[in-house]
Each structure stands twice: as structure tokens, then as C-alpha cells.
N, C-alpha and C positions, 0 to 999 in steps of 0.2 A: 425369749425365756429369761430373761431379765431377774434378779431376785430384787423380790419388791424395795422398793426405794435403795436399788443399789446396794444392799447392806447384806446380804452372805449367802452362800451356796453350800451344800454339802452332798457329795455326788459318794453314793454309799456302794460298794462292789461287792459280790454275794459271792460266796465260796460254790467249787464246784458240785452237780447236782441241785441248785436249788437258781430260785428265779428272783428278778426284782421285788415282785409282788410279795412274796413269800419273807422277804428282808424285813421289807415296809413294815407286814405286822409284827416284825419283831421289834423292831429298834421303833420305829416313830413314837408310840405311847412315851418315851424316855423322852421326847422335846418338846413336849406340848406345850410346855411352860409358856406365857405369857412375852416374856422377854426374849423368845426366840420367833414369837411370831414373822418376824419379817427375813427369816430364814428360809428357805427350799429347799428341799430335799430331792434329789433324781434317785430312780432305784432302777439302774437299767438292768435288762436279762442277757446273759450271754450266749452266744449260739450253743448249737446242738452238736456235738460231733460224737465220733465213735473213737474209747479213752483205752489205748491198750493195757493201762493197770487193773481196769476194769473188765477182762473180757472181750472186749470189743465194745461194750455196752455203750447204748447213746444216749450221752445225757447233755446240760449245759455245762459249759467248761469255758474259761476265758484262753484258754490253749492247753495243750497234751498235755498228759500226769503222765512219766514214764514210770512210774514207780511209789508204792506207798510202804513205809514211810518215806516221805522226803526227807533225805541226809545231805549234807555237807556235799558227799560226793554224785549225788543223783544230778547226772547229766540232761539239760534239758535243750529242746531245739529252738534257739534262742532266735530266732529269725521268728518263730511263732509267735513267742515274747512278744518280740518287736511288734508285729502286726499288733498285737493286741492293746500295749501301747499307743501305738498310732491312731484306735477307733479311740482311747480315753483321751487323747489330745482334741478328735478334733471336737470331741464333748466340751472340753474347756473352754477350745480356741471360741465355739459356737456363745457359752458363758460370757468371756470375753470380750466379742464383737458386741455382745447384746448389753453391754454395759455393767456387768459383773465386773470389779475391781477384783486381780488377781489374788489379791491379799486375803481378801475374804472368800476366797474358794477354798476348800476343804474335800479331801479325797480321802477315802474311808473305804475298809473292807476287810473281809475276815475271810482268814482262808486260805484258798486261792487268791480270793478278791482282796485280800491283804497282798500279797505278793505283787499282784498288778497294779495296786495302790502305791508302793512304794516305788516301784519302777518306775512307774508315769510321772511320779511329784519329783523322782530326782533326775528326770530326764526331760523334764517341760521344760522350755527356756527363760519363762519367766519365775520369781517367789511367788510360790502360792500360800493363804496362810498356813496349812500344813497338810498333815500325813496321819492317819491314825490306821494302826495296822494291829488287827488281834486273830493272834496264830497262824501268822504268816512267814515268809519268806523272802530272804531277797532272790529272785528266781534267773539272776544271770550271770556271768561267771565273775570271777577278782577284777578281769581288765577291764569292767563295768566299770569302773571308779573314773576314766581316763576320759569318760563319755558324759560325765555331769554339768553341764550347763554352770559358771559361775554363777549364777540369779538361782538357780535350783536347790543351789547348798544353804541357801539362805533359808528355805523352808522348815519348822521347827515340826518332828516326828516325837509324836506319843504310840507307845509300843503298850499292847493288853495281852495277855497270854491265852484267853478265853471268852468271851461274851457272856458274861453274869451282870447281875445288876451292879454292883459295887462299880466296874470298871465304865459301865454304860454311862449310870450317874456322874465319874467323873470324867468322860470324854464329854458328855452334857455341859458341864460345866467348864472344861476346859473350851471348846466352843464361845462360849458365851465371855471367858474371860481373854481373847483372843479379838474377839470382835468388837470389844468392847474399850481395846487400846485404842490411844486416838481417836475417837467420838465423844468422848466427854460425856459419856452416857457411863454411870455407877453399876456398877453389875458385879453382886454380893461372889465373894468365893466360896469353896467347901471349907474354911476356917469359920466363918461365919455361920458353922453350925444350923444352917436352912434344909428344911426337909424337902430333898429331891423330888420325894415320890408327885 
């Protein structure tokens, strides 16, 4: 699973109740661009379980919601975290092996899928090129800090409060000006006033 000629990844995480698929048509139309072609995009689905914020109700979730809103103090069962973590590692590790350079991997998600996004990019032991996380969480407690891989800290996080065009367009672009370090390949910014759409 290789991205073609080596040159970038972006493995997108879907908040809870919704699926890969359902991601894909949201976000992909924002990359089509020309100069992202030789990027991949993964839109994986999370399992199914039964989410006690919700009833019991069973939907996808990449691990338990105790509680909505999620605050500061909402306690989560951080061992589930972990698992879940561990399934986006061996996504990577897979990335990886296949000849994806760490650098140009890219973990994205909104959400939930934000939350699991940033946990895996600061707990993977190698720099991945970064982290984009819109209306998410960090979903594990303060003494997370103590557990960060020195190669992890190195990973640069763009943070979006919501999924609108505006922020899409500029994770598009940040992308692209991100991968485009060190290949000696020009790849225009948003100062350059270029129409996204």
C-alpha cells in the first residue's frame, strides 16, 4: 500500500457514529488538485460497539464516549485509548514497511477521530509529517506527556475547530506545503492568492 512513488499518505479518522466512506465524500473533493495526485488517502471505519453516552446505542466509535460534552474532567478508559491507538500504529507501521517515508504520513480526524489522531501521532515512535485535528481532544490524562516518544514531539499539529471549507482548503494546502519541503518541487501557498476550489 505504498503511496505512489513514495511521496505521501494521509490516513483520515471519522468521528463517532459515522464511517470511512462517509468521510471520503466529505473531505476528498478538497484534494483533487493536480499536485496532490500522488498522495493516498485511507479512510478507515471504526468498529461497532455499544456507547453508554448514548443509551447503549451501537454505533462506530474508535472507543467509549463516557459522557457528552466531553470536558476537561470526563474521565475516559484509557486502556481502550490505548487499543485504539495500537490498531492506527499498525496502519502506519503497515505505511512504513510498504515504503511510505514517515515524514510524509499525515494522521487526520475530526472528532473522535481527532482525538485518536493526536494520540497516535504523539505516541508513534517515529516523526510523522504531522497531525491535523478538527474538534477534537486530547483523550488521555496529564501523565500522557511522560509517554511521548522523543521522534513524536517532532511532529508538527495543525489544530481546526470545525470542518468548513475555509479550514479544509487550508489543511489542503498545508499538506501540500509540508510535502513539498525538501523535494525541490514549488508548491504555491495560500499567500499566493490561488483558487482552492
Amino acid at each position: 500500500m505504498a503511496a505512489a512513488g513514495g511521496y505521501g499518505r494521509v490516513l483520515w479518522l471519522h468521528g463517532s457514529g459515522q464511517t470511512g466512506e462517509e468521510s471520503r465524500a466529505q473531505v476528498a473533493p478538497y484534494f483533487a488538485a493536480p499536485e496532490l495526485a500522488s498522495v493516498r488517502f485511507s479512510f478507515p471505519t471504526a468498529p461497532t460497539s455499544s456507547i453508554p453516552c448514548y443509551g447503549g446505542e451501537v454505533i462506530t466509535a474508535w472507543f467509549a464516549i463516557p459522557e457528552v460534552p466531553i470536558t476537561a474532567r470526563t474521565a475516559r478508559d484509557e486502556k481502550e485509548v490505548l487499543k485504539a491507538v495500537e490498531r492506527v500504529h499498525e496502519m502506519l507501521d503497515g505505511e512504513v514497511a510498504a515504503g511510505t517515508s514517515p515524514s510524509n504520513i499525515f494522521v487526520c480526524g475530526l472528532s473522535q477521530g481527532g482525538a485518536l489522531a493526536i494520540a497516535s501521532v504523539l505516541l508513534y515512535p517515529m516523526t510523522l509529517g504531522g497531525c491535523v485535528v478538527f474538534s477534537g481532544s486530547l483523550p488521555l490524562s496529564k501523565t500522557f506527556a511522560e509517554s511521548i516518544p522523543s521522534e513524536a514531539r517532532k511532529a508538527y499539529p495543525a489544530l481546526g475547530h470545525t470542518l468548513v471549507d475555509e479550514e479544509l482548503q487550508y489543511f489542503r494546502q498545508w499538506i501540500k506545503d509540508r510535502l513539498s519541503q525538501g523535494t525541490g518541487v514549488p508548491v504555491p501557498s495560500l499567500s499566493d492568492k490561488m483558487d482552492l476550489q
